[in-house]
KOLNU-330880 format. One record per residue (C-alpha): z, y, x. Coordinates in steps of 0.05 Angstrom, whole numbers, plus 5000, padded with zeros to 4 digits. Last residue first. Layout:
ZYX...
***
This chain:
647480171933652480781927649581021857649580371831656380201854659080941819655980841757659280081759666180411767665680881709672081251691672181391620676780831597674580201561676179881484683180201478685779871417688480281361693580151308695580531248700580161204702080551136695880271101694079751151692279621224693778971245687478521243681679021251684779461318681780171303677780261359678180751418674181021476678181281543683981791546680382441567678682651491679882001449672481761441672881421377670680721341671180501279673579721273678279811214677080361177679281161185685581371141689381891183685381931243683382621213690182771222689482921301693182371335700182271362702681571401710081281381709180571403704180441471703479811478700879541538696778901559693978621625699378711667701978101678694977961699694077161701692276891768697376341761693976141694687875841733692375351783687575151836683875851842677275811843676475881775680176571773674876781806675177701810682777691819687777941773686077571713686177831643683478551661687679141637688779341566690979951535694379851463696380441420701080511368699781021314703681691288698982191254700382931277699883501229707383851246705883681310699284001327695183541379693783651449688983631502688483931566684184421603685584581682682285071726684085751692680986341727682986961691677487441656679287361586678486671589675086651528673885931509674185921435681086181431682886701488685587401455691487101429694786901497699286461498706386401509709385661538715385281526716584451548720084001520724183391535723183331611727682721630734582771648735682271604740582781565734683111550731883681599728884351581722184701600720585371620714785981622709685601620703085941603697785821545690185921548688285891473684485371428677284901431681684461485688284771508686985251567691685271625696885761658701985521715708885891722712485311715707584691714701884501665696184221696691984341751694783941808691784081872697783931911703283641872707384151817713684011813716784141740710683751724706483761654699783451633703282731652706682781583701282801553701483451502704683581432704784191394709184641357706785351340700685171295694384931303690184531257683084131271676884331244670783881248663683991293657383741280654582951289647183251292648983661363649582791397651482811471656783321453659982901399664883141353665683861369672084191343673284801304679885161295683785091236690185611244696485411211703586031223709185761199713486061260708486601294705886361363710886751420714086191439708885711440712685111444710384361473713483671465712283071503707782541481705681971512698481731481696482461455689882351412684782931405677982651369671382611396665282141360663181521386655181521398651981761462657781591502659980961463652580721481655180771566661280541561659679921530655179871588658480141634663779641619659379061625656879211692664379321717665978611701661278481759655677921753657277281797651476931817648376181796639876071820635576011761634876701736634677091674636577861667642878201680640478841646638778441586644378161571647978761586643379191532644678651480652478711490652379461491648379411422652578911397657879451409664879301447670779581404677079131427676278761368668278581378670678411445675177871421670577591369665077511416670077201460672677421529678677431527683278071519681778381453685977751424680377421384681276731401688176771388694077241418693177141485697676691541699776261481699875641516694575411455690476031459689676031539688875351543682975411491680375931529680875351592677374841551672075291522670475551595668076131605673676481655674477291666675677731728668277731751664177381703659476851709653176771659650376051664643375991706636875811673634775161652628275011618627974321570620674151537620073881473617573231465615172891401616972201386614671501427622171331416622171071494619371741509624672181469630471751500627371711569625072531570633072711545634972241608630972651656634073241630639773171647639873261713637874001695644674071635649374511688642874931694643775301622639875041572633875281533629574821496622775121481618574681429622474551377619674161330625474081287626573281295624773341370630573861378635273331344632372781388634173261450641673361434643372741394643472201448646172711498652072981461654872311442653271951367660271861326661071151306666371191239661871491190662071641123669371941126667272571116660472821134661373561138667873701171668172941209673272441187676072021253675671391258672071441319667570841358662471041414655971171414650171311463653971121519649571211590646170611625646170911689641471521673646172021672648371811750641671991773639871611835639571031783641770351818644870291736638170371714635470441640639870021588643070511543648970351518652670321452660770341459666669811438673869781427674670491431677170571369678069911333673469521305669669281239669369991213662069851182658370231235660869841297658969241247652369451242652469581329655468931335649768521293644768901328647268681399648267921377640667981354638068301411641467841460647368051507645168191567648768831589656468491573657668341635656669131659651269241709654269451776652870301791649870491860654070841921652271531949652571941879657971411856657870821825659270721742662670071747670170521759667770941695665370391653672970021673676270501659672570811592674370041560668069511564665269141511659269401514652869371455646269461481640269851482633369851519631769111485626669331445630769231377636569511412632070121418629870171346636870031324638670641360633270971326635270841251642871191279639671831300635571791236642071661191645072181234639972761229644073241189649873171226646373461285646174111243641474621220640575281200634475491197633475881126633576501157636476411238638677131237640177621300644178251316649878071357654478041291649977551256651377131318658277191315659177091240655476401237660076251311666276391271663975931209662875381239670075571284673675441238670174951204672874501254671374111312675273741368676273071340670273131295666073081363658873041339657473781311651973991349651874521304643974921299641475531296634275511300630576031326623276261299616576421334612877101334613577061415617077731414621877481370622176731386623776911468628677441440632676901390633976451450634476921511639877421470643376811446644176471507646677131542651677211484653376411493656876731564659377341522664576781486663376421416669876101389671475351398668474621384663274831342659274521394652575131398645474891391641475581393634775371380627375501409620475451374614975731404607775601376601375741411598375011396603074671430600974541495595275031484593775161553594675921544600075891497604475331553602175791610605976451566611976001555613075771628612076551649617476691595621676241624620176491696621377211685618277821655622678411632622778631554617679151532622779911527624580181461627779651421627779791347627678921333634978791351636679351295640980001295644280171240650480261269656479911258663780141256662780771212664981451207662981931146658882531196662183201212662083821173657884371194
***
C-alpha cells in the first residue's frame, strides 16, 4: 500500500475536541455572571496583544483561555493591537501575531480591532475629564514624576502644576495635540490620589508627547495615549465583557474601574490568572528582543526561543500546543511548569502522527561483502506503527550502506548491542549482517566497516539466532545528503531570570549542525515544515527558511526520550 502525500498541517480543528474542557475559577466567574444575568448571557473576551515583538507560548496560554472561554460560551474574541507605542511597533510584527494566531487554530472573523481605532474617542474623553476637573496638564520631566511618585511605604507629593484651571489645562492638552511642544515637555494626568496605597492610582499619565509617526495613523498624531488609559476604554468600546489578564495587571485594575466609572461608560469586568513560566526559557519581550538584537539567536523565529514562530520552525504542532495549554490549566497563584511537559506533548501527537523514515545523522560506511555488486532490492517499510492507514513504502538496498557511526565499536562496552567485531545485528525491515572487519583512515578513525549477511533473514527472520540489537541505515548509492540541526535548551539552568546577568546562563550548547547527514530518497523533495520521525534519532522538520531546491535542511524538533513520561510515572 503506498504511503500517504505528506503534509505540515493536519486537518484537525480547535472545535473537534474530544474531552469537555476543565472547570476553573474564570469559568466559574463566567457561569455566575449567565446565571445572574450581568450581561444578559453574553461573553465577549479579546486578545489585546502590543505589536511590540513576536508572539511567544506564554500569549499561547492567553490565546487558548481567550478564544476557548468564547467558543464554548457561544461568544466571540476580539483580536485587538494595542498599538500606542509607535516607537516600538511595527507592521512586522502586526502581521506576525495575525499569522500566529491563525496558526494555533483560532479566528477573530471580522473582529479585528485596534486601539488606534478609538483615538479620536480616547482623546474626546480626556477632554471630558479635564472638563470635570479629574485631569490635568504637568509640566513635570519623567525624574522628577518618578522621584514625586512615593513609594509603597511612603505617599506621593502633588505635582505644582496639579491645579491648574480647567481652561488653562484644556488649552494645553489642544495644543499638546497640535505639535505645540516638544517631546516630553509635557504629560496628561489623572488627578485621583497621590496618598493612594496603590501606586497606579497616583495621578497616573494618560498621555504623553511623541513625534513619532505611528504604522496605521501616520503622522496624525503627536500625543500617543499610555497602555492603561486605552486598555479598558477600548474593551468598553467593544462590549467586552470578560477581560482576561495575567496577574502582573490585578493592581491595575482599580484604576481601569476609575477611568470607566468617571466616564459613566460600560464596565467590563478584569479576571487575572497567573502568567505561564517556563523552566529553561525567558518570556519577556524585552529580553527576546535582547536576544535577537545581541544576536544570541538567529531572529525571532530561530527554533531556539520560545516564539510561536520559533516553535512552529522547529516542528511543534498547534495541536501539541493546544493540548499543553490545556494540560497546565488556569490558576491564580504563579508556578513554574517543566520544559519537559511541553515536550511530551509535542512528543506525544508526533507519535501518533509523523510518519518513519531512515536518516543516518553521522555516517560511517558499511559493506556487505558477500551482497552482489549492482545488485537494488526495494524492501518495504512501515510508516507509522501507531497509525496501519499511513501503509508502508519501499526503500532500496544494495551492497553499500551507511550506519551511525556510534552503531559500531572496535571495543565493544558492556552490554553494547551494536555492531562490533564478531557481533551480528539486524538492519531495520532487511537482513541480520555480521562484522567480520573494519579499516582505519589516515585519522585513525574507523572509516568503514565490512559485514556478510545472511540471505535467508529479510523481513525479520532470525533464522533461529538471538540477535539483540537492530539499527538503522540507509543505502548509499540512494542516499540524500542534508544538514541537520539538534538543539539543546537555550539556558542551562531551569530560571534564567533569577540569575543577575540573563545571557550568562546561555547554553553554549544549545545548537549543532550536523553537515553531511544521509536520508532515505524519499526525503528527496518533501516541503518545508513536514514533519518525520527519523527512526531512533528523534522527530524532524524540514527547516522553512533555508531549505531549498538543492539545500535540504532539517531541524530536530524533540528526541524520543521522554522525561515528563517518566516524572508522571514516578509521582
Amino acid at each position: 500500500m503506498a504511503h500517504r502525500p505528506i503534509s505540515a498541517e493536519r486537518s484537525d480543528t480547535i472545535g473537534a475536541m474530544s474531552e469537555a474542557p476543565r472547570s476553573n475559577f474564570i469559568r466559574e466567574i463566567i457561569e455566575e455572571h449567565n446565571r445572574s444575568g450581568r450581561f444578559g448571557g453574553k461573553v465577549v473576551t479579546r486578545f489585546p496583544p502590543e505589536p511590540n515583538g513576536y508572539l511567544h507560548i506564554g500569549h499561547a496560554k492567553a490565546i487558548c483561555i481567550d478564544f476557548g472561554l468564547a467558543r464554548d460560551y457561544g461568544g466571540r474574541c476580539h483580536l485587538r493591537f494595542d498599538d500606542t507605542n509607535p516607537t516600538k511597533e511595527s507592521q512586522e510584527y502586526v502581521d506576525a501575531i495575525m499569522n500566529d494566531v491563525r496558526w494555533l487554530g483560532f479566528d477573530w472573523g471580522e473582529h479585528l480591532h485596534h486601539a488606534s481605532d478609538y483615538f479620536e474617542q480616547l482623546y474626546c474623553w480626556a477632554e471630558q475629564l479635564i472638563t470635570a476637573g479629574k485631569a490635568y496638564v504637568d509640566d513635570q520631566s519623567v525624574e522628577e514624576m518618578r522621584e514625586s511618585r512615593g513609594t509603597l511605604t511612603e505617599a506621593g507629593r502633588p505635582s505644582p502644576f496639579r491645579d491648574r484651571s480647567v481652561s488653562e489645562n484644556l488649552d494645553l492638552f489642544r495644543r499638546m495635540r497640535a505639535g505645540e511642544f516638544p517631546d516630553g515637555s509635557k504629560t496628561l494626568r489623572a488627578k485621583i490620589d497621590m496618598t493612594s496605597g496603590n501606586i497606579n492610582l497616583r495621578d497616573p499619565v494618560m498621555y504623553r508627547i511623541r513625534k513619532t509617526p505611528h504604522q496605521r495613523t501616520g503622522d496624525a498624531w503627536c500625543i500617543y495615549p499610555m497602555y492603561d488609559w486605552a486598555h479598558g476604554q477600548s474593551d468598553s468600546i467593544e462590549g467586552v465583557t470578560h477581560s482576561i489578564c495575567t496577574l502582573e495587571y490585578e493592581d491595575h485594575r482599580p484604576l481601569y474601574d476609575w477611568y470607566l466609572d468617571a466616564l459613566g461608560i460600560f464596565h467590563p469586568q478584569q479576571i487575572e490568572f497567573a502568567r505561564l513560566n517556563l523552566s529553561h526559557t525567558v518570556m519577556s519581550k524585552r529580553k527576546l528582543l535582547l536576544l535577537v538584537e545581541g544576536n544570541f539567536v538567529g531572529g525571532w523565529d530561530d527554533p531556539r526561543m520560545p516564539t510561536l514562530a520559533g516553535l512552529r520552525r522547529r516542528g511543534y504542532t498547534p495541536e501539541s500546543i493546544r493540548d499543553f495549554c490545556e494540560r497546565i490549566g488556569v490558576a491564580k497563584a504563579d508556578n513554574m511548569v517543566e520544559l519537559a511537559l511541553l515536550e511530551h506533548c509535542v512528543r506525544e501527537d508526533l507519535n501518533k502522527h509523523a510518519e518513519r523514515r531512515m536518516a543516518v545523522l553521522r555516517p560511517l560506511k558499511l559493506v556487505i561483502t558477500n551482497y552482489p555488486e549492482g545488485k537494488v532490492e526495494l524492501l518495504d517499510a512501515v510508516n507509522n506503527p501507531e497509525d496501519p492507514s499511513a501503509g508502508t513504502r519501499k526503500v532500496p538496498f544494495s551492497r553499500e550502506l551507511w550506519i551511525e557511526r556510534d552503531d559500531f565499536r572496535d571495543v565493544a562496552p558492556k552490554k553494547y548491542f551494536r555492531l562490533t567485531p564478531g557481533a551480528e545485528v539486524r538492519l531495520r525491515y532487511a537482513y541480520i549482517v555480521k562484522c567480520i572487519d573494519f579499516t582505519l583512515g589516515p585519522d585513525g578513525q574507523v572509516a568503514e566497516v565490512r559485514c556478510t549477511y545472511d540471505p535467508a533473514t529479510v523481513g525479520g527472520d532470525s533464522g533461529g539466532r538471538a540477535v539483540k540489537g537492530t539499527i538503522h541505515w540507509v543505502s548509499a548509492p540512494h542516499a540524500v545528503e542534508a544538514e541537520v540541526r539538534l538543539y539543546e535548551t537555550l539556558f542551562t539552568r531551569p530560571k534564567p531570570d533569577d540569575e543577575e546577568d540573563f545571557a550568562a546562563a546561555l547554553n553554549p550548547n544549545s545548537l549543532t549542525v550536523l553537515t553531511g547527514a544521509r536520508l532515505e530518497p524519499s526525503l528527496a523533495s518533501v516541503a518545508p515544515g513536514a514533519r518525520f520521525q527519523f527512526e531512533r534519532n528523534g522527530y524532524f522538520c524540514v527547516d522553512s527558511r533555508d531549505s531549498a531546491p538543492g539545500r535540504l535542511v532539517f531541524n530536530r524538533t524533540v528526541g524520543l526520550r521522554d522525561t515528563w513520561a517518566k516524572i508522571e510515572k514516578a509521582t
